[in-house]
N, C-alpha and C positions, 0 to 999 in steps of 0.2 A: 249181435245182429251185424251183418254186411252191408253195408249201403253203395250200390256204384255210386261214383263221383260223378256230374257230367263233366269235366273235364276233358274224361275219357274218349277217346279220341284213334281211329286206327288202327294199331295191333297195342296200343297203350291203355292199360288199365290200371285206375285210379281207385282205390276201394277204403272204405271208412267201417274200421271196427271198433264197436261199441259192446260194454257189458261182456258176457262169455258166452264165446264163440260155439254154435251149437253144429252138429251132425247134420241138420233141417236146414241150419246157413247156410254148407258146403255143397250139401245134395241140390238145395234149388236154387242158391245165386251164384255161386262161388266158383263153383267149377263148374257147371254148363255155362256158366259167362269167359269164362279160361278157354274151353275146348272150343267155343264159338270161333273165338281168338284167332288160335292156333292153327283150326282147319282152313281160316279165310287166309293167314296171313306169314301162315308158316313155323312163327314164333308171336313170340310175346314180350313188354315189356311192361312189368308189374312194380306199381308203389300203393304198399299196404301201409294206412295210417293208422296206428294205433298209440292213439294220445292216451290224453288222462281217463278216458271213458272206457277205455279197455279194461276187462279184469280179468282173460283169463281165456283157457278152448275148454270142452266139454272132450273126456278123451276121446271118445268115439270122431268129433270134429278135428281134433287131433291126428289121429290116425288117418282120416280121409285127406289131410294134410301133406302129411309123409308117403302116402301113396301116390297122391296124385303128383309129388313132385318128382319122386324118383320114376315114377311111369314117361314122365315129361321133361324129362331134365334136360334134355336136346334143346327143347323150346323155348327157354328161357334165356331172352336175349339180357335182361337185365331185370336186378329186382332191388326195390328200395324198401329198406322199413322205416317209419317214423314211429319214434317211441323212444321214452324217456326210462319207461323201467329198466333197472340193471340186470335184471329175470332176461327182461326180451335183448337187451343186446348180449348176455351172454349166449342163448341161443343164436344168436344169427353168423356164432362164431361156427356152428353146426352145418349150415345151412347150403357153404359148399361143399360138404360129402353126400350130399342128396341132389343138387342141379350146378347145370354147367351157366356160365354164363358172368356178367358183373355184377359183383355184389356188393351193396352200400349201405350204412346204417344214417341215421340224422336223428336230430334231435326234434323236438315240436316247436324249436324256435328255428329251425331251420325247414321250413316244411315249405315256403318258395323256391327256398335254392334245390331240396328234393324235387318238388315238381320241373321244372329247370331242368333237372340231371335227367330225369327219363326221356325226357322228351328231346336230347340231344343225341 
């Protein structure tokens, strides 16, 4: 599941994943919440938290992942992940051959100074 954060704020988006990430996630929150973004504001600056409650994408949610960022890679002024899995940060070593933009990892104990970083 996808939860916006209200945090969120501007062309800044704050999202909370929980359990494994489904197709039904991306299709109705995830990315019409992304394109909203972008069309208002140009670009985007995204921090995805996936703590200890994350376990995983569903491939299909996967895929609409990988699409929807190399379709948008322009857009992407900045992108944070929080997450402690060694899984998810070896992926996010991936992450600049699909979007342009700043890319940063943190950990769940650094998940102020994440919010901090996007938002500067």
């Amino acid at each position: 599941m996808i939860k916006i954060v209200s945090k969120s704020k501007g062309n800044i988006l704050i999202v909370k994943a929980e359990g494994k990430l489904t197709d039904k996630d991306y299709k109705n929150v995830f990315i019409p919440k992304m394109k909203e973004i972008i069309k208002k504001y140009g670009n985007i600056r995204l921090l995805l938290d996936m703590g200890d409650e994350f376990s995983g994408w569903e491939g299909s949610a996967l895929w609409d992942d990988l699409h929807f960022g190399i379709e948008n890679k322009d857009s992407f002024q900045k992108m944070g992940v929080i997450a402690n899995p060694k899984w998810v940060n070896i992926g996010m070593k991936l992450i600049p051959y699909v979007i342009k933009g700043e890319i940063k990892n943190f950990t769940t104990q650094e998940r102020e100074k994440a919010m901090k970083w996007v938002k500067e």
